[in-house]
C-alpha positions as CSV (number, residue, x, y, z in Angstrom):
1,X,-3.6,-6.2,-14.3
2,X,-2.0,-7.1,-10.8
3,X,-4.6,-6.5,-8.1
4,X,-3.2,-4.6,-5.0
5,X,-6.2,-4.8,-2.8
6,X,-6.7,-2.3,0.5
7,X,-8.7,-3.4,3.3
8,X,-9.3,0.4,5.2
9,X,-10.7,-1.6,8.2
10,X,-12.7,1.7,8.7
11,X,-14.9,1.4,5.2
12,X,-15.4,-1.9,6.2
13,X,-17.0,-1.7,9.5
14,X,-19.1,1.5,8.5
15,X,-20.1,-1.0,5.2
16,X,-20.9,-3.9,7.5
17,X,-18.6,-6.1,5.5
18,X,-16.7,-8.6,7.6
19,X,-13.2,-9.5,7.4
20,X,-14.2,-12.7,5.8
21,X,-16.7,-11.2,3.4
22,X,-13.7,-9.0,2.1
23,X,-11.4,-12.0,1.9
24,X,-14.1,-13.3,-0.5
25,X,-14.2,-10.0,-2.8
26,X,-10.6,-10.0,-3.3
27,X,-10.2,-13.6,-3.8
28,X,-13.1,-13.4,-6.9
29,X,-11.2,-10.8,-8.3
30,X,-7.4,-12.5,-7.8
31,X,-5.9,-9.8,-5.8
32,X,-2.0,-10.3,-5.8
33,X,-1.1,-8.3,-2.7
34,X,-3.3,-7.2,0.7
35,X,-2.6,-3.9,2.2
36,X,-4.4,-3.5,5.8
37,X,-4.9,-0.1,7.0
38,X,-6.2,0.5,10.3
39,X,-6.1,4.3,12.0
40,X,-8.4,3.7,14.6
41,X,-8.9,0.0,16.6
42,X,-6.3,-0.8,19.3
43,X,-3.5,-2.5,18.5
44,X,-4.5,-5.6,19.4
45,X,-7.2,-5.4,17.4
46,X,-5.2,-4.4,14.6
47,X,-3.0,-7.5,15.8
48,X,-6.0,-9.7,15.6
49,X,-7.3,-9.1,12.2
50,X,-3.5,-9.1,10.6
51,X,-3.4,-12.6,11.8
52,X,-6.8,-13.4,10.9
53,X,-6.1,-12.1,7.3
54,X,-2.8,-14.3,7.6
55,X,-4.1,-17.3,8.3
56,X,-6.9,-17.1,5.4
57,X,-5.2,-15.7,2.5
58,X,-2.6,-17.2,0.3
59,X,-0.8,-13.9,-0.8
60,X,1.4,-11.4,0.7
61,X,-0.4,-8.9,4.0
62,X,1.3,-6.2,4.6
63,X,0.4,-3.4,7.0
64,X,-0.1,0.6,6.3
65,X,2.4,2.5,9.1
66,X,2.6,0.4,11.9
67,X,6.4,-1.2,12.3
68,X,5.0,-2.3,15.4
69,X,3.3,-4.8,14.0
70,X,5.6,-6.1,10.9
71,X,6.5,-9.0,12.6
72,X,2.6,-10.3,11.9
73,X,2.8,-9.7,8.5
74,X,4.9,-9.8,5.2
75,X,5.8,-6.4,5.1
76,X,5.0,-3.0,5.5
77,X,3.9,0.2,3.2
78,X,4.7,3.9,4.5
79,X,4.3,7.4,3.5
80,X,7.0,10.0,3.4
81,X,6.1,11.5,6.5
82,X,6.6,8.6,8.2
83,X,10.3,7.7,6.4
84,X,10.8,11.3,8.1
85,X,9.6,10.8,11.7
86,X,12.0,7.4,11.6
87,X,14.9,10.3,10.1
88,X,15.2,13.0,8.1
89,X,17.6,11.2,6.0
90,X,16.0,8.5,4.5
91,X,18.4,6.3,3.2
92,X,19.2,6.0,7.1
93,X,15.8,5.2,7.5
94,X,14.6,2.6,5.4
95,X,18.2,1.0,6.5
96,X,16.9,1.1,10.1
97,X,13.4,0.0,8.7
98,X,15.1,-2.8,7.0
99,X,17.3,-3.9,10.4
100,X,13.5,-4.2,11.9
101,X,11.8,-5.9,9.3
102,X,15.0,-7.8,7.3
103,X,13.8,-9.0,3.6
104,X,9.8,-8.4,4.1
105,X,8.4,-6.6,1.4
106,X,8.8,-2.8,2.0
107,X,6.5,-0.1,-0.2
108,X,6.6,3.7,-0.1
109,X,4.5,6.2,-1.2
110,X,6.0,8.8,-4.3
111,X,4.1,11.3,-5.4
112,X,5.8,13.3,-7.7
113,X,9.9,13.2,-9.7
114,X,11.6,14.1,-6.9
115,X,10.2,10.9,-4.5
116,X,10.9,8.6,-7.0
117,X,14.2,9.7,-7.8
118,X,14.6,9.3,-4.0
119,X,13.1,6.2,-3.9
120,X,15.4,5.0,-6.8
121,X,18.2,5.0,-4.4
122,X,16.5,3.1,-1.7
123,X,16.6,0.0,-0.5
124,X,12.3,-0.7,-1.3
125,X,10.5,-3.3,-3.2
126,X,7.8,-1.3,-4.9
127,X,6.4,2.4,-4.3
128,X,3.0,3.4,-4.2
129,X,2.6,6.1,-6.7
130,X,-0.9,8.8,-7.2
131,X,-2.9,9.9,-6.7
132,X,-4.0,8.9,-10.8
133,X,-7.0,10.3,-10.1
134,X,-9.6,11.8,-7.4
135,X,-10.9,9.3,-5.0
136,X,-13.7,9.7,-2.2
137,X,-12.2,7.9,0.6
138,X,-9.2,10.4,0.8
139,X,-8.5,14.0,0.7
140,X,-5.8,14.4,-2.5
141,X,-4.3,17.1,-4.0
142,X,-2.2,16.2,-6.2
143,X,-3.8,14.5,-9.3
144,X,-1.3,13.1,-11.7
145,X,-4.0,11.6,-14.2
146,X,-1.8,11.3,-17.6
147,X,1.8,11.8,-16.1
148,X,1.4,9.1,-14.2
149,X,2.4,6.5,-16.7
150,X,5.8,8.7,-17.5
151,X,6.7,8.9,-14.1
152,X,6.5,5.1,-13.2
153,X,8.6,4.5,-15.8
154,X,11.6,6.1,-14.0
155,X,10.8,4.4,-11.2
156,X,13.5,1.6,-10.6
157,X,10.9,-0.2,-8.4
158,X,7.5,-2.0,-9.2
159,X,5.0,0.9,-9.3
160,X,1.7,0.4,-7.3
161,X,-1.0,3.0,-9.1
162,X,-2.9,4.6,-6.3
163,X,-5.8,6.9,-5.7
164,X,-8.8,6.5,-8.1
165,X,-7.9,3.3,-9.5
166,X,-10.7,1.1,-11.5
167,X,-10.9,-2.3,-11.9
168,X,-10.4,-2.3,-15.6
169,X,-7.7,0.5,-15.6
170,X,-5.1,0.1,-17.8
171,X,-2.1,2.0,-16.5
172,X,1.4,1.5,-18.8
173,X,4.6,0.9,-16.6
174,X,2.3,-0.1,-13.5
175,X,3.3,-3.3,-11.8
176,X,0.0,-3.0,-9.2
177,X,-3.3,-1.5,-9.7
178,X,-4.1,-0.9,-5.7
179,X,-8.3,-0.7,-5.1
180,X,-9.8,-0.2,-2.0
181,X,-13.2,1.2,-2.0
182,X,-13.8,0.3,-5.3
183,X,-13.4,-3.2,-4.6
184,X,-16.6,-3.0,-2.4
């Protein structure tokens, strides 16, 4: 299993756990990739810990949403609705995503045959597929459970499993395992 760890900067401050605390969790359990999600510090906040995570981790950061700060990071992960407020056409997008961010890692969130067919034709390195399963820290409604496994397997991308994931999960055709909460 390929640990895709989250950092919800959110969790963490309502858990008390420090940046470096979490650097420490995900180091123990030889996460492969670090998503940082932020909806509600400032920017330079945001800006802060990106660099701070940087600085202290020897595998790839990349931020949830916020182009605006790609350039302090190794990439970025979005959702479709944010492919559509870039353009409707999102083959336009994630080529005007790409002319920001050149060859940094670039995820999207599927969620069902159609996204990844869609994705298939897009200029990404991995999607973020789910949910697999229900999850506490997010309101999901649409539980793929068993079809998951089918449906990364027409994925032309790496497949990150998202939304419920454990620790000792064994997903087939999954590249990732992404864990936030659980992680904690």
């Amino acid at each position: 299993m390929r640990l895709y760890a989250i950092c919800d900067y959110e969790t963490l401050t309502k858990r008390d756990i420090s940046l470096s605390k979490f650097i420490d969790i995900i180091t123990l359990h030889q996460a492969k990739i670090l998503q940082y999600r932020d909806k509600t510090s400032p920017i330079d906040i945001q800006k802060q810990n990106l660099i701070f995570l940087k600085q202290n981790l020897d595998i790839p950061v990349i931020i949830n949403d916020n182009l605006e700060l790609a350039e302090f990071c190794d990439g970025v992960h979005l959702g479709q609705e944010d492919l559509d407020k870039i353009n409707k056409n999102h083959d336009l997008a994630i080529k005007l995503i790409r002319k920001k961010i050149g060859s940094k890692i670039l995820g999207l969130s599927t969620h069902n045959e159609i996204e990844i067919l869609e994705a298939n034709k897009l200029n990404l390195d991995y999607i973020g597929l789910g949910a697999y399963r229900g999850t506490s820290t997010k309101d999901v409604t649409n539980i793929l459970g068993d079809k998951l496994p089918y449906l990364a397997k027409i994925s032309k991308h790496k497949v990150a499993a998202i939304g419920g994931i454990k620790l000792d999960d064994n997903i087939s055709n999954v590249y990732y395992h992404v864990i936030g909460s659980g992680l904690l």
